[in-house]
C-alpha positions as CSV (number, residue, x, y, z in Angstrom):
1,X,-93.6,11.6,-123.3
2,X,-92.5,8.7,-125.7
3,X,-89.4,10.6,-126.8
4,X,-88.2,10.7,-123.4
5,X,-88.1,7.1,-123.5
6,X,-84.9,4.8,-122.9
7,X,-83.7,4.3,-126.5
8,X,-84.4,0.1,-125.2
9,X,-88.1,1.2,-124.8
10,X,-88.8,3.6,-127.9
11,X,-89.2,0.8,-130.6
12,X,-90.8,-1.5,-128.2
13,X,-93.7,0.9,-127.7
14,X,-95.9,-1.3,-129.5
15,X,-99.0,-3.2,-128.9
16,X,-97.8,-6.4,-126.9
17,X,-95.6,-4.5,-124.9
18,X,-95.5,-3.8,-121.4
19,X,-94.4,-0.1,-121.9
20,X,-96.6,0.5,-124.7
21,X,-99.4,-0.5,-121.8
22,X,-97.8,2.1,-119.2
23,X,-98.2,4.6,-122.0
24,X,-102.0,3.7,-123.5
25,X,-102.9,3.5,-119.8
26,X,-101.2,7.0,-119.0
27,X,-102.7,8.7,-121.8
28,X,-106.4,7.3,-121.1
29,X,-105.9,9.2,-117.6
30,X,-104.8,11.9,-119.0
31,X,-107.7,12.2,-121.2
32,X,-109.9,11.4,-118.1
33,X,-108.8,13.9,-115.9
34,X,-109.1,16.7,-118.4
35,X,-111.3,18.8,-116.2
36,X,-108.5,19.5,-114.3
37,X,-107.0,21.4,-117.6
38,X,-108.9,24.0,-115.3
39,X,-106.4,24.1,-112.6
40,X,-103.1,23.7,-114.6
41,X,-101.3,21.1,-116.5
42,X,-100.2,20.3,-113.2
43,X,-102.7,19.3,-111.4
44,X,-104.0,17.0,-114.0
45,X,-100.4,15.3,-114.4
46,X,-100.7,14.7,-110.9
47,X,-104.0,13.1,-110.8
48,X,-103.0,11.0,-114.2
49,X,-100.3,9.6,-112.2
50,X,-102.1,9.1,-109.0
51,X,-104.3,6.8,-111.3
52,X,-101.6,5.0,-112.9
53,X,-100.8,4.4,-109.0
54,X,-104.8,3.1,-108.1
55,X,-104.4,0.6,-111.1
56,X,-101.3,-1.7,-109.6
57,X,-98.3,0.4,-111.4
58,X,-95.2,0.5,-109.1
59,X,-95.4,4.1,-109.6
60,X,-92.1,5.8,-107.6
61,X,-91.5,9.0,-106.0
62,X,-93.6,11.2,-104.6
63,X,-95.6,14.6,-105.4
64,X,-92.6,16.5,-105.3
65,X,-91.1,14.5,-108.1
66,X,-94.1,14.4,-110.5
67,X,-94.7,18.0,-109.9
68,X,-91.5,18.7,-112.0
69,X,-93.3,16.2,-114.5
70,X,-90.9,13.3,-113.5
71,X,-93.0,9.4,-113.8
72,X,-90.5,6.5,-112.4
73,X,-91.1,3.2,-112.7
74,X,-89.3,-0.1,-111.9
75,X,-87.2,-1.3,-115.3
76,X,-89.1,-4.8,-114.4
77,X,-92.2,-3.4,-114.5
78,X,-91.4,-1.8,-118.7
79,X,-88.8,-4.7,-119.3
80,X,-89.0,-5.7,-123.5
81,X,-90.4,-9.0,-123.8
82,X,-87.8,-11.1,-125.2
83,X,-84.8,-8.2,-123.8
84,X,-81.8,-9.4,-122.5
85,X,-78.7,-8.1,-120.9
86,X,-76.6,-11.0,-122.2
């Protein structure tokens, strides 16, 4: 998923960073609801994402979007630390 990544957020996935956290958390969900591997890669993306939802992550869209794999969230809510439009 990293590579999909604004080019602003692919060098800042480090520890420290908010979108680094996004991702760590993502993954740990996705490692968690591997029992759904059962049912399709689907089902398990949506679950990961429904989790990323339960722990506070402005999470947008709906089950229609993440069925086609999509995960949107607020540029506030990834924004570099120290990143400025100026």
């Amino acid at each position: 998923m990293a590579e999909r990544l604004p080019k602003a957020l692919i060098h800042r996935n480090v520890d420290g960073e908010k979108v680094h956290e996004l991702l760590a958390l993502l993954d740990r969900h996705w490692q968690y609801n591997a029992a759904l591997a059962a049912y399709g890669p689907v089902q398990r993306w949506l679950a990961s994402v429904e989790g990323l939802r339960a722990e506070g992550w402005p999470v947008q869209g709906g089950r229609t979007r993440w069925r086609l794999g999509e995960l949107t969230v607020p540029w506030t809510s990834v924004e570099p630390n120290g990143f400025s439009w100026l």
